[in-house]
PDB file of N, CA, C and O in Angstrom:
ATOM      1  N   UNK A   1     202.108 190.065  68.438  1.00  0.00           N
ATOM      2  CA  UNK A   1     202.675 188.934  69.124  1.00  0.00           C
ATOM      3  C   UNK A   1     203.844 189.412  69.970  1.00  0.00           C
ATOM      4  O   UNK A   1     204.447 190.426  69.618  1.00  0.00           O
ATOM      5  N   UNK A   2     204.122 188.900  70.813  1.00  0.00           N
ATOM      6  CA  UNK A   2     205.191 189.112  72.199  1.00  0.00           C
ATOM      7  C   UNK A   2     206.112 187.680  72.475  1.00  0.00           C
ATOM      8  O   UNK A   2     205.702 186.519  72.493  1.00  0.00           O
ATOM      9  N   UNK A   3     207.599 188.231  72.695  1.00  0.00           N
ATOM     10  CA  UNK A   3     207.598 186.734  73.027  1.00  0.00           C
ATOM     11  C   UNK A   3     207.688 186.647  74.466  1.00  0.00           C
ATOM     12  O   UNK A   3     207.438 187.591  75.215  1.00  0.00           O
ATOM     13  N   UNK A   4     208.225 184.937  75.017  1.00  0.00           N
ATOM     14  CA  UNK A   4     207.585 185.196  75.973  1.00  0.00           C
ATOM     15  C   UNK A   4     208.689 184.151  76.681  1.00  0.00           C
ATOM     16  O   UNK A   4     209.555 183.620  75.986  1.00  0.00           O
ATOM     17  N   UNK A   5     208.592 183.916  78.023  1.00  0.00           N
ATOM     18  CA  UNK A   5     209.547 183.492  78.453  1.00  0.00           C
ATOM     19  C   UNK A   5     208.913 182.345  78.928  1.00  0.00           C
ATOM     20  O   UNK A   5     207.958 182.669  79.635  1.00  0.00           O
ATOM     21  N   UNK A   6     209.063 181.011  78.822  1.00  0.00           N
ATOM     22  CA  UNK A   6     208.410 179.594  79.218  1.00  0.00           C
ATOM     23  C   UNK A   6     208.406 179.335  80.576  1.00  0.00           C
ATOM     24  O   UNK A   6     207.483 178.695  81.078  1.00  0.00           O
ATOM     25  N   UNK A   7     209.627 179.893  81.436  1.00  0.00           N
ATOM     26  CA  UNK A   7     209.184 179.526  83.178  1.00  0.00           C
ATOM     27  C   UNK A   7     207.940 180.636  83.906  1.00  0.00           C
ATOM     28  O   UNK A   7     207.645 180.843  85.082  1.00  0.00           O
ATOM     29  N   UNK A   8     207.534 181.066  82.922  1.00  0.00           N
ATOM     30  CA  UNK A   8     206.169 181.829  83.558  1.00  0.00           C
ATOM     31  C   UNK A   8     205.187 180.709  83.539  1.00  0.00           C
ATOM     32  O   UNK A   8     204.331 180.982  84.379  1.00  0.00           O
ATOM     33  N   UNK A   9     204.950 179.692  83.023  1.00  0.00           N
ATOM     34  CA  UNK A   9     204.128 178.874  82.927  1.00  0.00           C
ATOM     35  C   UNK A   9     204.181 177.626  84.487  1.00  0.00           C
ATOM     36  O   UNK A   9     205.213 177.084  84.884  1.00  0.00           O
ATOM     37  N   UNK A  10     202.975 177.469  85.021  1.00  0.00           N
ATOM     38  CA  UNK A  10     202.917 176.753  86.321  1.00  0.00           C
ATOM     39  C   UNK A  10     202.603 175.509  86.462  1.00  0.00           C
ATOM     40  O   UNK A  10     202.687 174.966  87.564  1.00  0.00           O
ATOM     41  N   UNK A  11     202.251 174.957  85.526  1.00  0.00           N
ATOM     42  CA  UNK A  11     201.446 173.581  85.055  1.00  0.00           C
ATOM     43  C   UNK A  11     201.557 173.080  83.671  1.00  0.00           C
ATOM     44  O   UNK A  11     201.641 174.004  82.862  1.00  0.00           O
ATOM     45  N   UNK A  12     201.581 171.966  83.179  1.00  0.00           N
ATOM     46  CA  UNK A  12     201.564 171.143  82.112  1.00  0.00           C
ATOM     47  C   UNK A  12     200.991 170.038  82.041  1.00  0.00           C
ATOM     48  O   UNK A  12     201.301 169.109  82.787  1.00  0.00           O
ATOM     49  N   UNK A  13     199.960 169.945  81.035  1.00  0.00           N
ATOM     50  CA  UNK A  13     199.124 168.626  81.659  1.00  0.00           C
ATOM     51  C   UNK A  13     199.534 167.776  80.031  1.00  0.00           C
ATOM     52  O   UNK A  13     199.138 168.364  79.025  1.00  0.00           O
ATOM     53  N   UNK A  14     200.078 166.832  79.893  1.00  0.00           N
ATOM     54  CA  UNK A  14     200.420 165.618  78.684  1.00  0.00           C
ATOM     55  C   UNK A  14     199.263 164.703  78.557  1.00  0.00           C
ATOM     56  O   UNK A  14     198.996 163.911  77.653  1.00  0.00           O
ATOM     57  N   UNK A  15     198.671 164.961  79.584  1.00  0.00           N
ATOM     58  CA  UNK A  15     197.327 163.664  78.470  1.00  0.00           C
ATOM     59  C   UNK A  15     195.881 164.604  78.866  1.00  0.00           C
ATOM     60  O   UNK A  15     195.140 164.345  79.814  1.00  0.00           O
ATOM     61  N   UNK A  16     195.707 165.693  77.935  1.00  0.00           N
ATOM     62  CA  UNK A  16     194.691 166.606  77.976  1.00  0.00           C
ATOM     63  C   UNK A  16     193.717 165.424  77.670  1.00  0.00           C
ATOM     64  O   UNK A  16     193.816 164.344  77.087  1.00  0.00           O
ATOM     65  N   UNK A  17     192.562 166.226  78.435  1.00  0.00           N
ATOM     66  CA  UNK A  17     191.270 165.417  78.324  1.00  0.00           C
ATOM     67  C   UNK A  17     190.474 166.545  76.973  1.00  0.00           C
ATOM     68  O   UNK A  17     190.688 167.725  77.251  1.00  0.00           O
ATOM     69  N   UNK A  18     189.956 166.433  76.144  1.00  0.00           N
ATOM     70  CA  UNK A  18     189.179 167.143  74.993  1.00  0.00           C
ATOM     71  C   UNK A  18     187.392 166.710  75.332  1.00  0.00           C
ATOM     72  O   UNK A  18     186.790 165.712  75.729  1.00  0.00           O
ATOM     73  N   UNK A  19     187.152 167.660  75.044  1.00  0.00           N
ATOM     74  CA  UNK A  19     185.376 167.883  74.474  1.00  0.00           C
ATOM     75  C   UNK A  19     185.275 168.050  73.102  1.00  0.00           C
ATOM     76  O   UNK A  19     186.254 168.520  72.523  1.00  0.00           O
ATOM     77  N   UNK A  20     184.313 167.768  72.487  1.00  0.00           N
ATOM     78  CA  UNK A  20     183.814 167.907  70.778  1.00  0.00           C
ATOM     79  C   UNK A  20     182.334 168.213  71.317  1.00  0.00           C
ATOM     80  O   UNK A  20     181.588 167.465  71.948  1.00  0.00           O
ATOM     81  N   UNK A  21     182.168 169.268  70.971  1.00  0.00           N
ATOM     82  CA  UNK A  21     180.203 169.839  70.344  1.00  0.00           C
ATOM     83  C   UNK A  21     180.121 169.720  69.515  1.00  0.00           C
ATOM     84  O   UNK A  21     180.311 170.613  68.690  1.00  0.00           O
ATOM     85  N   UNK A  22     179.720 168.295  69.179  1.00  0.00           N
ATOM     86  CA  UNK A  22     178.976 168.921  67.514  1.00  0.00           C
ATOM     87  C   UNK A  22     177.498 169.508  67.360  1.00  0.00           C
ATOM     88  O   UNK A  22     176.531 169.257  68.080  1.00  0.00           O
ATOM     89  N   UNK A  23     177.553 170.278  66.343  1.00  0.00           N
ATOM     90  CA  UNK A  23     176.269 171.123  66.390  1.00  0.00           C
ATOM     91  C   UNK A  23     175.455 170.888  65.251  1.00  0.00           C
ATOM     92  O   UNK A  23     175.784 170.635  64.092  1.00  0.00           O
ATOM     93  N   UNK A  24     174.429 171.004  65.730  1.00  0.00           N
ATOM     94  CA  UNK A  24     173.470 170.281  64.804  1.00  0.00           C
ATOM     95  C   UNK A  24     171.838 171.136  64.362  1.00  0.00           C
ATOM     96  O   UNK A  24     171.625 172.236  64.871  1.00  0.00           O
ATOM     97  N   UNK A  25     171.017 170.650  63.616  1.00  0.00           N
ATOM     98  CA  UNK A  25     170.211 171.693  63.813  1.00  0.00           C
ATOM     99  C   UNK A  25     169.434 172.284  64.786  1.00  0.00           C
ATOM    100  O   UNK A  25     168.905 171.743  65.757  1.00  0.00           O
ATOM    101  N   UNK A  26     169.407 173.591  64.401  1.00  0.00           N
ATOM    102  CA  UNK A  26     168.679 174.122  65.462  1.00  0.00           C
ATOM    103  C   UNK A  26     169.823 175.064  66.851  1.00  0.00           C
ATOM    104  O   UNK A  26     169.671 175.912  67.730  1.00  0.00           O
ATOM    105  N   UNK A  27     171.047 174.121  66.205  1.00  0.00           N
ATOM    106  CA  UNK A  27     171.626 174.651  67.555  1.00  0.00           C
ATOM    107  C   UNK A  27     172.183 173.907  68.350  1.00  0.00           C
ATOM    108  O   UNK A  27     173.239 174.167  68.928  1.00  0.00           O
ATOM    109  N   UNK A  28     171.313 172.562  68.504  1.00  0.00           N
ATOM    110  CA  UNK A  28     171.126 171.542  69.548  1.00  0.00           C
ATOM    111  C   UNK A  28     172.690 171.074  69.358  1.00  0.00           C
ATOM    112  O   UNK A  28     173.175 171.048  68.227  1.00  0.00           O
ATOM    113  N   UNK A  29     173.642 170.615  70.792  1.00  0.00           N
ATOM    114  CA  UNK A  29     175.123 169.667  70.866  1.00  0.00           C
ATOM    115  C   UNK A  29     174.855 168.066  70.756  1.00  0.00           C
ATOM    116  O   UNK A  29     173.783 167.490  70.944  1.00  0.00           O
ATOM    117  N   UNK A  30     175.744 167.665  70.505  1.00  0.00           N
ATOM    118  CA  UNK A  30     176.056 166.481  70.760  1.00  0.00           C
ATOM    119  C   UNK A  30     177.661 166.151  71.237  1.00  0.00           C
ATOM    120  O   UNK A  30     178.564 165.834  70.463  1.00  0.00           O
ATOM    121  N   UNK A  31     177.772 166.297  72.607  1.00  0.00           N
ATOM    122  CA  UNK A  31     178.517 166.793  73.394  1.00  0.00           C
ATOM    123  C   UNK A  31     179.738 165.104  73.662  1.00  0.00           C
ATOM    124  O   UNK A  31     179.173 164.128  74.155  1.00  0.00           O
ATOM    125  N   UNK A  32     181.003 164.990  73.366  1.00  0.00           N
ATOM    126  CA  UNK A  32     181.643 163.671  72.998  1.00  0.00           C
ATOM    127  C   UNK A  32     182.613 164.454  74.027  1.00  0.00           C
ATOM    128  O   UNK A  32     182.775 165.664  73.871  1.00  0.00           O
ATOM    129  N   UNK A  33     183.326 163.697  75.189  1.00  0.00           N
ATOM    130  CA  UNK A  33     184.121 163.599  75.638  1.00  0.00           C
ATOM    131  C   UNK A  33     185.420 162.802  75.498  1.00  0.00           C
ATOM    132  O   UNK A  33     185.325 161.586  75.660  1.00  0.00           O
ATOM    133  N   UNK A  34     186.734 163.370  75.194  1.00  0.00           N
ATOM    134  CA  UNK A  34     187.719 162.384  74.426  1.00  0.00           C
ATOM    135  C   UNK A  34     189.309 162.022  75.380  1.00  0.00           C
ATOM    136  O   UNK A  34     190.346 162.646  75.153  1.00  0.00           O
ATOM    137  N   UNK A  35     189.198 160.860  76.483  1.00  0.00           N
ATOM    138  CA  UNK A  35     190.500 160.414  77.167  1.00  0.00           C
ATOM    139  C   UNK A  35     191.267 159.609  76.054  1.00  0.00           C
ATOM    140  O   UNK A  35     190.818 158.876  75.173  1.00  0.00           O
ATOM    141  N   UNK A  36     192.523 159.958  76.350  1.00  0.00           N
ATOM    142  CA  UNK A  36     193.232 159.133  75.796  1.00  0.00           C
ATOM    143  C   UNK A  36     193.993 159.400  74.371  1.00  0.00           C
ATOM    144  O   UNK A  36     194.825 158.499  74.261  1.00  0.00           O
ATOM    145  N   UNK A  37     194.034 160.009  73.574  1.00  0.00           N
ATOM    146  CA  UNK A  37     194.304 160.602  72.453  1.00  0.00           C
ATOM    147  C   UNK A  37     195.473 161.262  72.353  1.00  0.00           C
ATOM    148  O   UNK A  37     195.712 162.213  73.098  1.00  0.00           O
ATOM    149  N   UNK A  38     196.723 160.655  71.016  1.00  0.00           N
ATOM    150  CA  UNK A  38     197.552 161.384  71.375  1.00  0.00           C
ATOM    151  C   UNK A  38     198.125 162.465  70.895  1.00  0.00           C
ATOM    152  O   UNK A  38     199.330 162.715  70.927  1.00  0.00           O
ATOM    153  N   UNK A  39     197.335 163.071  70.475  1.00  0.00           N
ATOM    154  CA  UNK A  39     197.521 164.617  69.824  1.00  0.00           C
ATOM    155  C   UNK A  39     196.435 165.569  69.582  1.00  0.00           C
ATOM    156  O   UNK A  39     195.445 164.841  69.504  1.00  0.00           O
ATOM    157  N   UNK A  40     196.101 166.626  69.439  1.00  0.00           N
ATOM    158  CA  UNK A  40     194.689 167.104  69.252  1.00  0.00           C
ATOM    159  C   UNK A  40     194.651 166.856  67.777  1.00  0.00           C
ATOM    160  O   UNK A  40     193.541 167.040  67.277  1.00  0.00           O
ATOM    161  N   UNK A  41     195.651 166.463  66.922  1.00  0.00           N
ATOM    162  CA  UNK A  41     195.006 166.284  65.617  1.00  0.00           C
ATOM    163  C   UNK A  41     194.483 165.150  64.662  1.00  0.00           C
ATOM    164  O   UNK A  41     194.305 164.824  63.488  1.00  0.00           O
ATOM    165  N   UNK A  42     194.308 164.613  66.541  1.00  0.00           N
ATOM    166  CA  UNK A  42     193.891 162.962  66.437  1.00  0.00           C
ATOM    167  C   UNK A  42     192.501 163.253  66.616  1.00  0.00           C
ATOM    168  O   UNK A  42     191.625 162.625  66.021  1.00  0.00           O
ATOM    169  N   UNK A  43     192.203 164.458  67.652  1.00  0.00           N
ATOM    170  CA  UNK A  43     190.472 164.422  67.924  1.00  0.00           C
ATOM    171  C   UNK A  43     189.946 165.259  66.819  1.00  0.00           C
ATOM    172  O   UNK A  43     188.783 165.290  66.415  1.00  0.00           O
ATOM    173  N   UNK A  44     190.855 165.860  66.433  1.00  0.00           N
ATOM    174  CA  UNK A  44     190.801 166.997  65.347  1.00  0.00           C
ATOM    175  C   UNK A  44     189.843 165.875  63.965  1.00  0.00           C
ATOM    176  O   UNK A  44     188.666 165.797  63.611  1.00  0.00           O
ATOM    177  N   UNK A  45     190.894 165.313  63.627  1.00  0.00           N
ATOM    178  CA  UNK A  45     190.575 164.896  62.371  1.00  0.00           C
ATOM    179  C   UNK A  45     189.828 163.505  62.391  1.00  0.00           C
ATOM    180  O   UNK A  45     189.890 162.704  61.458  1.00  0.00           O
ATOM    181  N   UNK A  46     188.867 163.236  63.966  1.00  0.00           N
ATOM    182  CA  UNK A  46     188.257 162.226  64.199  1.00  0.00           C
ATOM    183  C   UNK A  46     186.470 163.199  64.123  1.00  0.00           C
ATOM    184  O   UNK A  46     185.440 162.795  63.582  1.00  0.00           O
ATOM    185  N   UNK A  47     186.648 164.242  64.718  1.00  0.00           N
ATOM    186  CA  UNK A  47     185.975 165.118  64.540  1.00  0.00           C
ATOM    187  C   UNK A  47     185.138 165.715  62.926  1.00  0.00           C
ATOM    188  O   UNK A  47     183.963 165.944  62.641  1.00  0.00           O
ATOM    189  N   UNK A  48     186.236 165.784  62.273  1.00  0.00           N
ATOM    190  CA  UNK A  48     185.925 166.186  60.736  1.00  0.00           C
ATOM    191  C   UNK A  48     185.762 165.173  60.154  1.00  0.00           C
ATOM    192  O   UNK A  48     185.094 165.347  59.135  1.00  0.00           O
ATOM    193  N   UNK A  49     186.121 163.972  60.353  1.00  0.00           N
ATOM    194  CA  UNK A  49     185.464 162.528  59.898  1.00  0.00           C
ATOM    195  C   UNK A  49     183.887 162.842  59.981  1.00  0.00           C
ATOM    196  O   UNK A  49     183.352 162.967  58.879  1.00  0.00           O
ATOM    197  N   UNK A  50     183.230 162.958  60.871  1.00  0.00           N
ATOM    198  CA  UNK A  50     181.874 162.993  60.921  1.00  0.00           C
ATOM    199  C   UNK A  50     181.170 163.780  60.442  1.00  0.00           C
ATOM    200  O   UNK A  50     179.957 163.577  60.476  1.00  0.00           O
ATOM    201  N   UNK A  51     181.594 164.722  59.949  1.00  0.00           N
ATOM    202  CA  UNK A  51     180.944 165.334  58.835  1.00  0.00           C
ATOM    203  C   UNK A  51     179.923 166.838  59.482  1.00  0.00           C
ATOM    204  O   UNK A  51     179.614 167.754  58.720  1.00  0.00           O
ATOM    205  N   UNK A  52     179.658 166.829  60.477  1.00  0.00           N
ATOM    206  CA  UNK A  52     179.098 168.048  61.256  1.00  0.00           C
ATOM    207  C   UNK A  52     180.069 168.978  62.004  1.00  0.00           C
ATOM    208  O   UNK A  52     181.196 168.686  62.405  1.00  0.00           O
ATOM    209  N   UNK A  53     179.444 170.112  62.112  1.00  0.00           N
ATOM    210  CA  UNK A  53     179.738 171.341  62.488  1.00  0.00           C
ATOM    211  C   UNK A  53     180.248 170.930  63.601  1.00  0.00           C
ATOM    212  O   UNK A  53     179.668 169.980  64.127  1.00  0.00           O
ATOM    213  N   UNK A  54     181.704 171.611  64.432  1.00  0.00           N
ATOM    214  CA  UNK A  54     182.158 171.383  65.873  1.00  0.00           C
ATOM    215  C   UNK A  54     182.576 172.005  66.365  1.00  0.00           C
ATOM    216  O   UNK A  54     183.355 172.656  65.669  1.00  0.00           O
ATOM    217  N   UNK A  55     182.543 172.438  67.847  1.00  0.00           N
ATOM    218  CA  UNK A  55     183.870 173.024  68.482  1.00  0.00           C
ATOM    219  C   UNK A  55     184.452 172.338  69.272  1.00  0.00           C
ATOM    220  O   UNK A  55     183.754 171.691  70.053  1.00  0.00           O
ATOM    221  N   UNK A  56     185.519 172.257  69.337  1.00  0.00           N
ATOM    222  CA  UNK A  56     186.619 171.690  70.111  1.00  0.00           C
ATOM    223  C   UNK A  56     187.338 172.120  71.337  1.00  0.00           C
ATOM    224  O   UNK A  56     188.165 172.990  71.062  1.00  0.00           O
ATOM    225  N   UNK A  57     187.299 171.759  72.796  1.00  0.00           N
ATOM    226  CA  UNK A  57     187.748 172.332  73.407  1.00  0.00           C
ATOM    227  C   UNK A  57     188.849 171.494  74.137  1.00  0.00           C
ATOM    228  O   UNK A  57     188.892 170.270  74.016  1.00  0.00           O
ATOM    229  N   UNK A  58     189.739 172.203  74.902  1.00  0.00           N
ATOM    230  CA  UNK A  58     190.767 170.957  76.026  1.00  0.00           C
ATOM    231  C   UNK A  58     189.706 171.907  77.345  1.00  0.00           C
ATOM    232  O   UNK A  58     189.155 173.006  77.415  1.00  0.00           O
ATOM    233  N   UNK A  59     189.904 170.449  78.394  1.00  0.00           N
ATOM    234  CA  UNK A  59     189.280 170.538  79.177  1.00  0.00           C
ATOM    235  C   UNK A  59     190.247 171.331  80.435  1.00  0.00           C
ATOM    236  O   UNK A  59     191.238 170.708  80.816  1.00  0.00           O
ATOM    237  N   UNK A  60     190.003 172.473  80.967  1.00  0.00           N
ATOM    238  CA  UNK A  60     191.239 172.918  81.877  1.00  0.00           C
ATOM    239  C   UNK A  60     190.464 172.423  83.502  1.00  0.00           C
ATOM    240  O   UNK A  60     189.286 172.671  83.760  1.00  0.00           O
ATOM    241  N   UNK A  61     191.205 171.858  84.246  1.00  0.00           N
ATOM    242  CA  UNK A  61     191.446 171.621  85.822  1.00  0.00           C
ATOM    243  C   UNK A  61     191.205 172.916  86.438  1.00  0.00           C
ATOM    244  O   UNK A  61     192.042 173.816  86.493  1.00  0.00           O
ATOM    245  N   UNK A  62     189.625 172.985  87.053  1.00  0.00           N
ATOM    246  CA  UNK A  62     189.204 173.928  88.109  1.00  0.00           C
ATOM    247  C   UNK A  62     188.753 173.467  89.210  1.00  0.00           C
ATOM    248  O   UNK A  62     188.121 172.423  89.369  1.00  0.00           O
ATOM    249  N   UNK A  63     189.172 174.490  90.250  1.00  0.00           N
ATOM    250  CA  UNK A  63     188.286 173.864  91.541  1.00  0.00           C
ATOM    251  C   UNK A  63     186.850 173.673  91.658  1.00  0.00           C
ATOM    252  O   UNK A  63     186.320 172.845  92.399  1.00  0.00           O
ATOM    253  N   UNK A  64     186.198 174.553  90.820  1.00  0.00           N
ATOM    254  CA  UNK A  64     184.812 174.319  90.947  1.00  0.00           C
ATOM    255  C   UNK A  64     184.421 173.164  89.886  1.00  0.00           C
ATOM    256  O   UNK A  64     183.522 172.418  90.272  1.00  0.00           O
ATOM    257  N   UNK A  65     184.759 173.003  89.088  1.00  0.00           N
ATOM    258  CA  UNK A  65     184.986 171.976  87.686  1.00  0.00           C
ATOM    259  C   UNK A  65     185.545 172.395  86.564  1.00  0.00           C
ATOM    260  O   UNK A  65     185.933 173.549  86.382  1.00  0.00           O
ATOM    261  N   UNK A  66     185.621 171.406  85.690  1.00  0.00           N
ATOM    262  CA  UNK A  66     186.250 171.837  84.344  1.00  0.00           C
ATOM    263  C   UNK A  66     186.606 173.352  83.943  1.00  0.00           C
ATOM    264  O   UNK A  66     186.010 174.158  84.658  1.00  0.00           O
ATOM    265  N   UNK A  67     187.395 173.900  83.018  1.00  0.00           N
ATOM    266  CA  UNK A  67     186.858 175.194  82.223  1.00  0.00           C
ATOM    267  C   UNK A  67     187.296 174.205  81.060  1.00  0.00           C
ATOM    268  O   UNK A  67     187.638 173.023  81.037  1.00  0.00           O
ATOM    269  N   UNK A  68     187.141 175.188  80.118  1.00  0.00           N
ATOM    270  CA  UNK A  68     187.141 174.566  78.282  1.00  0.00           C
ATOM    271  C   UNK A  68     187.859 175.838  77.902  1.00  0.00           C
ATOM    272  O   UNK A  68     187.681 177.047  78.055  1.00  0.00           O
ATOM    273  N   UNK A  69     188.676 175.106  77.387  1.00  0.00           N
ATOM    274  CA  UNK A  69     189.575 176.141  76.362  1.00  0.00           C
ATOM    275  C   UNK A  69     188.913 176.089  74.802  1.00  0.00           C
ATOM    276  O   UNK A  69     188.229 175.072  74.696  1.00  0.00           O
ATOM    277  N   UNK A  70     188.919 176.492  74.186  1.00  0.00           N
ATOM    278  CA  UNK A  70     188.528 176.279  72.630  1.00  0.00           C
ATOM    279  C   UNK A  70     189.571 176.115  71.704  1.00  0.00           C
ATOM    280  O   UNK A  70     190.387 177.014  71.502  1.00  0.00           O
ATOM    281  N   UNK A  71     189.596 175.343  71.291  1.00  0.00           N
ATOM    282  CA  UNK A  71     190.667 175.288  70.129  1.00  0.00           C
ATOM    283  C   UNK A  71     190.966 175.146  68.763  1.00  0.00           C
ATOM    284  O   UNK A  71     192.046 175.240  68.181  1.00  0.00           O
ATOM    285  N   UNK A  72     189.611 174.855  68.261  1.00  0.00           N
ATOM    286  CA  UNK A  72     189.201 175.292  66.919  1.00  0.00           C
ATOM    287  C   UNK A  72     187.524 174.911  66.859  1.00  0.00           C
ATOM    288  O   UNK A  72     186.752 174.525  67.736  1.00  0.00           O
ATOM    289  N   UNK A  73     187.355 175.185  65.521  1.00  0.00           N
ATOM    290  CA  UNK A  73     185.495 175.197  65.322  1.00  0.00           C
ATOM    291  C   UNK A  73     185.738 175.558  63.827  1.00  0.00           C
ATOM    292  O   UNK A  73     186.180 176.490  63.156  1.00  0.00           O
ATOM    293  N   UNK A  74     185.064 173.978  63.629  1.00  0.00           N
ATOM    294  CA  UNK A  74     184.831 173.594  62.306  1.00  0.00           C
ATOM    295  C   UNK A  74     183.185 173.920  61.732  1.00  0.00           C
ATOM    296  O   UNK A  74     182.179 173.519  62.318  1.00  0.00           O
ATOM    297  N   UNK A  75     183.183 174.710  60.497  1.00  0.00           N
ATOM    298  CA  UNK A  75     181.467 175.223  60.115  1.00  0.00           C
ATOM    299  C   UNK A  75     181.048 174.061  58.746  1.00  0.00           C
ATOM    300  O   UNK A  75     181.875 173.600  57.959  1.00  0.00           O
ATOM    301  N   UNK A  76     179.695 173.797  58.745  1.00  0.00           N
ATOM    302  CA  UNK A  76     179.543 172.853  57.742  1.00  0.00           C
ATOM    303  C   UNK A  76     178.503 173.365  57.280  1.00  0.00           C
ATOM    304  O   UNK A  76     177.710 174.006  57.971  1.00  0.00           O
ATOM    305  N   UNK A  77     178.371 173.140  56.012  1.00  0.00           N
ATOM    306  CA  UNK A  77     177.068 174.165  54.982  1.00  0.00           C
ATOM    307  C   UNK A  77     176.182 173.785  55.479  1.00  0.00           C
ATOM    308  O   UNK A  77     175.066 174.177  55.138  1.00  0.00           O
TER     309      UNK A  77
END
């Protein structure tokens, strides 16, 4: 780990938009888009409510479209 100095940073976005995959058999998503939420451990633990496998991403602002950050991934037996 490094530390790091905070005015290197160029952007801040306060109302991240989130994705949820949940994964299911076979592989197959079930792909939930989440506005509005005010913490990720709101989509977090709306996510693990349902009981299937997920990954979680914040949605990052590109010119061509979205990217996805990942931010955790929950495994279910």
């Amino acid at each position: 780990m490094n530390p790091i100095d905070p005015r290197t940073a160029t952007e801040e976005h306060d109302s991240p938009v989130y994705r949820v995959y949940f994964i299911g058999e076979g592989g197959a998503t079930d792909e939930w888009q989440v506005h509005g939420a005010s913490s990720v451990e709101e989509v977090q633990s709306w996510a693990l409510n349902d009981g299937r496998a997920f990954d979680l991403f914040a949605e990052w602002p590109r010119p061509m479209g979205p990217g996805l950050l990942r931010l955790s991934t929950a495994q279910r037996g």
